[in-house]
C-alpha positions as CSV (number, residue, x, y, z in Angstrom):
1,X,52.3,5.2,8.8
2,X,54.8,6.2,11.4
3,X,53.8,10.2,11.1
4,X,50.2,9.0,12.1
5,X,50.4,9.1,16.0
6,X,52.2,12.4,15.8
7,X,49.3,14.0,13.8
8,X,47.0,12.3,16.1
9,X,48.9,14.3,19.0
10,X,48.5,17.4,17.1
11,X,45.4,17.4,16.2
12,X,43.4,18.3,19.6
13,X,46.2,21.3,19.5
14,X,45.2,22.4,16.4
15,X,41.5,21.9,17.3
16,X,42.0,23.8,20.6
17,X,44.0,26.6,18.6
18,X,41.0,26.9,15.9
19,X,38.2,27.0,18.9
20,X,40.2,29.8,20.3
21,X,40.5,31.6,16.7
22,X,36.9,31.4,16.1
23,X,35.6,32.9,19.6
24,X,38.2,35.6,19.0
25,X,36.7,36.0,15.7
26,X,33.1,36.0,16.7
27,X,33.5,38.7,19.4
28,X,34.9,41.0,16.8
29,X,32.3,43.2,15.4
30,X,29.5,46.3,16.1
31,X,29.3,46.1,20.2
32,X,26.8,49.3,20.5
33,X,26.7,51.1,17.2
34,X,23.9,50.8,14.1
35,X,25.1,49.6,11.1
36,X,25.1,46.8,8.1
37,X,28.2,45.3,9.6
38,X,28.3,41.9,11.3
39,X,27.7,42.7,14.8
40,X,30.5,40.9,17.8
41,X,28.8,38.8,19.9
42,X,29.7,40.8,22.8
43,X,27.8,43.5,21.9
44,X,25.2,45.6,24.2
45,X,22.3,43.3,24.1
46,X,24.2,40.5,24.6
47,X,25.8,42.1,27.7
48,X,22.4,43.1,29.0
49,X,21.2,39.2,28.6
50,X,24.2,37.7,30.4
51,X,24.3,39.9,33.1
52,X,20.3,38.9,33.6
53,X,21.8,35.0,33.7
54,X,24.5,36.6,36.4
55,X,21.9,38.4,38.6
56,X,20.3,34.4,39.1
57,X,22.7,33.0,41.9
58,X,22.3,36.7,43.9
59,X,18.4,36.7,43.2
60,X,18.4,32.8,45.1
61,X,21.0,33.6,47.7
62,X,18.9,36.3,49.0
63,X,15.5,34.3,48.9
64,X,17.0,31.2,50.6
65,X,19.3,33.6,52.6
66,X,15.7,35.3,54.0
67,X,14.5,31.6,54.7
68,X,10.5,32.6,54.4
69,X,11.0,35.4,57.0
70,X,9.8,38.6,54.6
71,X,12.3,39.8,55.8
72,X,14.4,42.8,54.3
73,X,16.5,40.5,51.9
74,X,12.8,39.2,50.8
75,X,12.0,42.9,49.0
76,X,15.4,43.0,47.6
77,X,15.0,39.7,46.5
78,X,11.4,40.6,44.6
79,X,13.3,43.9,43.6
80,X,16.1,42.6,42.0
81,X,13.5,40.0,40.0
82,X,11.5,42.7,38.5
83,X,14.4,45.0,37.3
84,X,15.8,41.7,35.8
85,X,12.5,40.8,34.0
86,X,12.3,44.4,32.8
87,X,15.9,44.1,30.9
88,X,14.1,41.0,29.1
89,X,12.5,43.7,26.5
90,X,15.5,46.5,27.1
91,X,18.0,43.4,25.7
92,X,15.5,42.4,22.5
93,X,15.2,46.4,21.6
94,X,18.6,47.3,21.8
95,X,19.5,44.5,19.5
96,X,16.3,45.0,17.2
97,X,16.8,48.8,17.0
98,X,20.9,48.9,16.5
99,X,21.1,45.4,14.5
100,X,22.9,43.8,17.1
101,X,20.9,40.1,16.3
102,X,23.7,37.8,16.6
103,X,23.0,33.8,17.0
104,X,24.4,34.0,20.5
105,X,21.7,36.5,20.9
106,X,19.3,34.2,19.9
107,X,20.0,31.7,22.2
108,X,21.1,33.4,25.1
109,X,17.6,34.9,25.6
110,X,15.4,32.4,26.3
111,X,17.6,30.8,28.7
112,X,18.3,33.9,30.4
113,X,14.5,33.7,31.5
114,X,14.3,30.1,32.2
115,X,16.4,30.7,34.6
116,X,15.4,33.6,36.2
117,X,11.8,32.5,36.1
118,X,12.7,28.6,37.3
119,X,14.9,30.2,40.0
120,X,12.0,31.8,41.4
121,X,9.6,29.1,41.3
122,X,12.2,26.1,42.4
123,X,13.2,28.2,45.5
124,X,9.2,29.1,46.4
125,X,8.7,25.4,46.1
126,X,11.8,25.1,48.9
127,X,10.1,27.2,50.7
128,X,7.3,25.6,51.2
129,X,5.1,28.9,49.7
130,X,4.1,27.4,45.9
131,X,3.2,23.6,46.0
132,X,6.0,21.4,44.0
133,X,3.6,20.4,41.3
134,X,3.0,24.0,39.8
135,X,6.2,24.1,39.7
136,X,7.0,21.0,38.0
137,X,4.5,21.9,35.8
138,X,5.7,25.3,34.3
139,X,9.3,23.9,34.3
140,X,8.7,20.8,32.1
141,X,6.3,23.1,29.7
142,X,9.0,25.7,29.7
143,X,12.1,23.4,28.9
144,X,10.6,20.9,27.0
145,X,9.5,23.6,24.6
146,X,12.6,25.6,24.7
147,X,14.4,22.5,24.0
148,X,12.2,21.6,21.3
149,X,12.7,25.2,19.5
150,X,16.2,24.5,19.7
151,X,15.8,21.3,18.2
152,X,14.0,22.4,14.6
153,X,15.8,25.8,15.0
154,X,18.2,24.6,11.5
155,X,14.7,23.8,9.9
156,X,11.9,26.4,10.8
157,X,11.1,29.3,12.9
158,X,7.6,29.1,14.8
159,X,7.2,32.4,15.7
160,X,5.8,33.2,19.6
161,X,2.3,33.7,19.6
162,X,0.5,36.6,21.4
163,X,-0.8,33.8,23.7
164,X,3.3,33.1,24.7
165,X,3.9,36.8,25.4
166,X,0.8,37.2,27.1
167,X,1.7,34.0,29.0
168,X,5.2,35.5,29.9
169,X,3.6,38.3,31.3
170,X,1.4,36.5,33.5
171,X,3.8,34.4,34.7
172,X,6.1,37.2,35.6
173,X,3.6,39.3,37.3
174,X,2.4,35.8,39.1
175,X,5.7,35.1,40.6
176,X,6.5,39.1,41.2
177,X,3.5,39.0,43.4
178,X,4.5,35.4,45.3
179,X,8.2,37.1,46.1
180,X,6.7,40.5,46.9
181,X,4.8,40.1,50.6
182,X,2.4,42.3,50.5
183,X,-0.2,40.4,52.3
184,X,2.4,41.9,55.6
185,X,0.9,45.6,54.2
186,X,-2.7,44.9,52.4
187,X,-4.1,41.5,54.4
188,X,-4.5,37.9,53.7
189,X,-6.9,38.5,51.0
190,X,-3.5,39.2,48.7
191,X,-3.0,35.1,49.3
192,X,-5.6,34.6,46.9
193,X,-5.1,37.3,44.6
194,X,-2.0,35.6,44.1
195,X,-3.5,31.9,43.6
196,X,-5.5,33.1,41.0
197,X,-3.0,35.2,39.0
198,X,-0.7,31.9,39.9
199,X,-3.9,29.7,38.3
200,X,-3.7,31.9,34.8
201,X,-0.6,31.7,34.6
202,X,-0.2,28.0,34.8
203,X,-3.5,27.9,32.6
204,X,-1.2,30.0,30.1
205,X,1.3,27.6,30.2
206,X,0.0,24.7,29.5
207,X,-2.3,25.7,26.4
208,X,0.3,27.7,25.0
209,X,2.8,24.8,25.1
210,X,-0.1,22.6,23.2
211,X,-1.0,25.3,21.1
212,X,2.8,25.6,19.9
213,X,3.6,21.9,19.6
214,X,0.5,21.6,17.4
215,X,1.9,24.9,15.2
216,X,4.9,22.3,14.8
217,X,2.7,19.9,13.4
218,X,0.7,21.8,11.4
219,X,4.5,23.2,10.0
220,X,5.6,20.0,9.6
221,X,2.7,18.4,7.6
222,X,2.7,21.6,5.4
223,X,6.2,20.9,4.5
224,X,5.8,17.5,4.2
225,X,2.6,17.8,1.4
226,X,5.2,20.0,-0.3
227,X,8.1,18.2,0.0
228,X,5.9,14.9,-1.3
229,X,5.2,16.2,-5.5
230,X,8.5,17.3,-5.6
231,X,10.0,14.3,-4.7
């Protein structure tokens, strides 16, 4: 009994020493190359996707730093969000082509564009340019859903369906066009171009986030008929 407040002592030790062991571990592997071999969770893809999550806190510095002026930092701004978009595909080929899928990966990706994509929209909202409750709106869809994957990720996979992609799409091209101000260059008439790419988009968003919670459903019943015999 007397050895038991000493193991006690040791244990978060021995915890701390594992956690270390197993991150080591994990970032052992393929980083760039094909092959059958596990790949490390610091490979390329995985690189690509964190450095998207990195380029966040720059990408909202130089909105709020332009303050709703259009100014110079405004075009970077809208620059810097479209190149990081575009590495949203570059990321999921690299790992797709070399076999670089890792769990990490897997999670990594879809917060990466949260992020980016909630950035955009929380700071156009501070701004004063995209009312509060589109922005609500897309947000709750977005994270509820993600958080809901997450949730049933041990269980099933729902795969994306070509209304999500096409709704990621929109959405990008949507917010691309609220950071870009090209109503300076082409008119005011580009003000309501953008409210009715922002209207699809948001239309997008909300059926696709029904249409994937009642795939769920449909999942879950399936299993459930299944599941029911056998048992």
């Amino acid at each position: 009994m007397g050895l038991e407040p000493n193991a006690q002592q040791g244990s978060p030790a021995k915890r701390s020493t594992a956690m270390r062991d197993s991150v080591r571990d994990s970032m052992r592997g393929r980083v760039a190359s094909h092959g059958d071999t596990p790949a490390s969770n610091g490979n390329l893809a995985n690189i690509i996707t964190v450095v998207r999550i990195l380029l966040a806190p720059i990408f909202i510095w130089m909105l709020l730093e332009d303050g709703g002026h259009h100014g110079l930092l405004r075009w970077a701004a809208a620059v810097l969000f479209v190149l990081a978009i575009a590495t949203d595909g570059v990321d999921g080929s690299v790992a797709r082509r070399r076999n670089l899928v890792t769990n990490v990966g897997i999670i990594l990706d879809p917060i990466a564009d949260k992020v980016l994509t909630g950035a955009a929209l929380v700071v156009l909202s501070i701004l004063a340019e995209l009312p509060w409750w589109v922005t609500i709106v897309i947000l709750v869809r977005e994270l509820g859903i993600t958080a809901f994957r997450f949730a049933v990720l041990r269980d099933r996979v729902i795969p994306a369906s070509r209304g999500g992609k096409l709704k990621t799409i929109v959405q990008s091209v949507a917010i691309t066009l609220y950071l870009t101000p090209l109503w300076l260059l082409f008119g005011d008439w580009m003000h309501v171009l953008n409210g009715i790419v922002m209207a699809a988009a948001l239309l997008l968003t909300v059926v696709t986030g029904i249409d994937y919670l009642v795939q769920a459903w449909r999942q879950n019943r399936a299993a459930s008929r299944i599941a029911g015999p056998l048992s």
